[in-house]
N, C-alpha and C positions, 0 to 999 in steps of 0.2 A: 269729654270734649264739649257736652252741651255749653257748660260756660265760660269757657275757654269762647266758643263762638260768640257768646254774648259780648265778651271784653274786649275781642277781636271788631266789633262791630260797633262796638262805643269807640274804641279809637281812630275804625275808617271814616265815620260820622261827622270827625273835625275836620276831614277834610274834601269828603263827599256827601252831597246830600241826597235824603232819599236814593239810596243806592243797597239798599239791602238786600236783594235779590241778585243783582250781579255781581258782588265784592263774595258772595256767598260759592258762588257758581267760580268765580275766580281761585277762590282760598281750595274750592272740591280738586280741580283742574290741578292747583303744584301737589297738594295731598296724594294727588293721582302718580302725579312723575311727570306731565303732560306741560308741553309748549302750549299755548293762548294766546287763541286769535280774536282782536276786537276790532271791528267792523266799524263805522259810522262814518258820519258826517264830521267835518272840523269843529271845536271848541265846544261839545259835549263832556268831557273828562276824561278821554281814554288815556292818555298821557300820565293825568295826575290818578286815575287808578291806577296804574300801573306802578309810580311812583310810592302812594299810599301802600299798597302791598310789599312793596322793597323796603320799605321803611318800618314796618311795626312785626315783619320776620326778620329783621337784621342782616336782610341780604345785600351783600356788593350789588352795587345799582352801575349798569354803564346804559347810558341812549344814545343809541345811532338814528341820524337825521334822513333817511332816504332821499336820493334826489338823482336823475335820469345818468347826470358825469359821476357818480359815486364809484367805485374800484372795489371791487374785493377784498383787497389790498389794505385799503381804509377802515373794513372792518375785522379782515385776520389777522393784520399786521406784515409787517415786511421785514428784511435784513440791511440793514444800515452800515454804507463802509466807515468805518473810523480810519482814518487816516494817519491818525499820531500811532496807533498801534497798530495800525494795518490788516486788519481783521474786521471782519463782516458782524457785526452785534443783530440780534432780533429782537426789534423793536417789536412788543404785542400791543393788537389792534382791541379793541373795547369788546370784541366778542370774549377775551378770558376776562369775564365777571359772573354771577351766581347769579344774577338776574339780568337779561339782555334787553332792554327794548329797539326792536327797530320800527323805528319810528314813519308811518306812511308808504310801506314796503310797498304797494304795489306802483309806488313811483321809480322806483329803480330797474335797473334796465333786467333783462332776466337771466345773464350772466350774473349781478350781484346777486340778485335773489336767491339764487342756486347756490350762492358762496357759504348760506349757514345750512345747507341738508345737512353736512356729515355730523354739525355740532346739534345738529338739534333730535338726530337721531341717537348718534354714538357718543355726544358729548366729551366728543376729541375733535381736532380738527389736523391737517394735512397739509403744512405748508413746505414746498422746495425740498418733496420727499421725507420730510422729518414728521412722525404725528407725534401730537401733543397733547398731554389730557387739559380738561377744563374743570373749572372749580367746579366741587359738591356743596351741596346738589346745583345742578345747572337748569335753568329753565330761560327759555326763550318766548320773550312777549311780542307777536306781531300787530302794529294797527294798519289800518288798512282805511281808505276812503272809499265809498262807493265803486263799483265797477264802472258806471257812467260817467261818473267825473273824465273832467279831460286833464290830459297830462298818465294817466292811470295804465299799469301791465297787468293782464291776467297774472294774477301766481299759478308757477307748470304745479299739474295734479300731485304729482310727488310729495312739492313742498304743500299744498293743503293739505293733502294725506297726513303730513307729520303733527297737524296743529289738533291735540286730542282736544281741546273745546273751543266754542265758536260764540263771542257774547256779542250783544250791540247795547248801547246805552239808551238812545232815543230821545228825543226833543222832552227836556222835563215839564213836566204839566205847571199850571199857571201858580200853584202853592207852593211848589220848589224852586219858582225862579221866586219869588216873594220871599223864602230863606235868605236863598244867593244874595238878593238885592238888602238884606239887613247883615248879610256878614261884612267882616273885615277886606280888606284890599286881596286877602288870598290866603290859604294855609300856606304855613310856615311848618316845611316837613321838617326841618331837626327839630321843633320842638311835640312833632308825634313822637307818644310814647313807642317805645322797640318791648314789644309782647311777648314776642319769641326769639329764635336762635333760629340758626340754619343747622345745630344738631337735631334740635327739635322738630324739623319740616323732617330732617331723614329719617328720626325715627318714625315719625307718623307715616313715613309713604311706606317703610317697613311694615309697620303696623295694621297700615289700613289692605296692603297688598296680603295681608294673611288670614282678613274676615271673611268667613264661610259665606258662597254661595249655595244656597239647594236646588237642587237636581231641578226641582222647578221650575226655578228663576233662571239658570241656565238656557234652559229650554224654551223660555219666555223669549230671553234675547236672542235665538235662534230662528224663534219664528218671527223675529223681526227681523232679521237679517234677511231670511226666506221671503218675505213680505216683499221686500225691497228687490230683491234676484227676479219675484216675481212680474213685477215691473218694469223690470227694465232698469230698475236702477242700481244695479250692481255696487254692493259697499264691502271696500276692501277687508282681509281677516284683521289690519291694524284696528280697523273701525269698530268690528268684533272686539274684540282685545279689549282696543280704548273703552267701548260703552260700559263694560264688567270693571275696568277697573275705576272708573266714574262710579259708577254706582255705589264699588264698595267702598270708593270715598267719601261720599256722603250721607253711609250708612256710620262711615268712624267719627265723621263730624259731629252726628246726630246723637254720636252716646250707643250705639246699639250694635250688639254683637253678629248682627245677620245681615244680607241684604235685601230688601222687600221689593215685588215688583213694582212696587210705589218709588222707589229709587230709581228703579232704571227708567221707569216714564220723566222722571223728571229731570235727569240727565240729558236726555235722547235727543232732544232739538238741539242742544247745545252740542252735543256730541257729531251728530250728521248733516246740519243743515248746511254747512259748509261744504261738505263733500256732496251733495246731493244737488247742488247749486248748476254743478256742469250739466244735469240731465233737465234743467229748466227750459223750458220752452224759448226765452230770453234768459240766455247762456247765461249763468251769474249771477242769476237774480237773486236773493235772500229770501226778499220777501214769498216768491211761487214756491223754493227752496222748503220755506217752514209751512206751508199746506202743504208740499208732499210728506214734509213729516208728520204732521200733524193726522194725516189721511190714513199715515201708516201705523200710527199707533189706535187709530177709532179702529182699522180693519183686524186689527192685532188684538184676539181675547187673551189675558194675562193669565192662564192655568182654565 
C-alpha cells in the first residue's frame, strides 16, 4: 500500500494543496468502514476534499446542501403518485450513493440530522415502513461550521457518536495560499485521475479489518479508554471499536502487517475529539476538545 499512497497523494495534490496529512487521515477513515466528519470554517476545502476523495476511488458522489427548511424527505427520497398509471413510484433522495456528503450539517434542523443515523450506521435506510439497502461500500461525509457560528444546531450525541473520525483543515499558512494564488481558476474534477474502484476500498476495509492487534496494543487502547472513564469523560464502546479499527487502517496503509502503538496515537485526536467536545468546559469546543486529548495520551504510557 506504501505506494499506492503515494499515487493516491499525487492525484489529491491537483486538487488540494498542502493537504497531506488530512487526505491521509481521510483515505485511514473509508479503509476503516467509517463516516467523516470535517469541521471548519467556510472556503478552507472541505467540499473539494471530500469531492477529491470521491473522485480518484471511483465512488458515486451525491452533496446534499444543509439548510434550517431541508426535509428528510429531500434526502431519503419520497413516493411520487403518477397519475397516468395510478400508482405511487419512489423517487430516491441523494442519500443512495457510495459517497454522501452533507454539506454544513449542523445547519439543519435536528429532525433532518437524525434522518441519516439509520444509514450511516446500518447502511440501509427506512422509508414508509419498506427498508432499503444502500450502495457498497457506503460512507457518509459530514461538514460542519463551527459550533459558534450563527444559523448552527448542535449534532444529538448519537449522530457524533456515528462519525468514526473527526478532521479540520485550518487557515493555510502564507506558502499555501502563494500555490492557490499561482494555480488555475480551480481543479477540474473529471479530469482527476480515478486510482481506484469501490471493489478496491471493499477489499481493503476487508483486509485492513483482519490485521493483527497484540495483546499489547489492545491493552494500550484500554487504558485509554480507562483514562478517559477516569475523567469523566466517558467514550462510548463504538469509540473503542472505532480507535482499533483506525489504527489498523493505517497500519494497511503503511505496508505493515501489525498494529503499533504508534498507530493508535496518531489516530486518537481524530478518532475522539469530537466525542470529547460535549465534556468541554465551552460545550463544543474542538479546540479544549484536542487538549483533553492530547492530555490523555501524555497521561497514557503505551506498554
Amino acid at each position: 500500500m506504501p505506494g499506492f499512497l503515494e499515487e493516491f497523494h499525487a492525484g489529491a495534490e491537483r486538487a488540494l494543496v498542502d493537504r497531506r496529512r488530512e487526505v491521509e487521515l481521510a483515505l485511514c477513515c473509508f479503509v476503516a468502514g467509517g463516516n467523516l466528519l470535517i469541521e471548519d470554517v467556510p472556503g478552507v476545502g472541505k467540499t473539494t476534499l471530500a469531492k477529491t476523495m470521491a473522485r480518484l476511488l471511483g465512488l458515486d458522489f451525491k452533496r446534499v446542501q444543509l439548510t434550517n427548511d431541508l426535509l428528510p424527505s429531500d434526502i431519503l427520497g419520497s413516493r411520487v403518485f403518477d397519475a397516468g398509471r395510478g400508482v405511487f413510484d419512489f423517487h430516491r433522495g441523494p442519500i443512495f450513493a457510495q459517497l454522501v456528503l452533507g454539506d454544513e450539517l449542523n445547519r439543519a434542523s435536528p429532525r433532518t440530522q437524525s434522518a441519516v443515523l439509520q444509514a450511516m450506521d446500518e447502511h440501509e435506510v427506512t422509508i414508509e415502513g419498506e427498508t432499503l439497502p444502500l450502495p457498497e461500500p457506503f460512507i457518509f461525509v459530514g461538514t460542519q461550521n463551527p459550533h459558534d457560528h450563527a444559523g448552527t444546531a448542535p449534532l444529538p450525541e448519537s449522530q457524533v457518536d456515528r462519525f468514526l473520525m473527526r478532521i479540520e483543515l485550518g487557515a493555510p499558512a502564507r506558502g499555501t495560499r502563494r500555490k492557490l494564488l499561482g494555480r488555475d481558476a480551480g481543479a477540474r474534477f473529471p479530469d482527476l485521475p480515478v486510482i481506484a474502484s469501490p471493489d478496491d476500498l471493499l477489499r481493503w476495509q476487508r483486509e485492513s479489518a483482519a490485521v493483527p492487534v497484540a495483546d499489547a496494543v489492545a491493552d494500550y487502547i484500554l487504558d485509554l479508554l480507562d483514562a478517559a472513564d477516569n475523567r469523566g469523560w466517558s467514550l462510548s464502546p463504538r469509540a473503542g471499536l472505532g480507535l482499533q479499527r483506525a489504527a489498523r487502517a493505517l497500519a494497511f496503509l503503511r505496508g505493515r502487517g501489525h498494529v503499533l502503538p504508534d498507530d493508535v496515537k496518531e489516530v486518537f485526536p481524530a478518532v475522539v475529539i469530537h466525542r470529547l467536545a460535549r465534556f468541554a468546559a465551552g460545550v463544543g469546543d474542538p479546540r479544549e476538545a484536542a487538549s483533553m486529548a492530547l492530555a490523555l495520551l501524555e497521561s497514557t504510557p503505551a506498554g
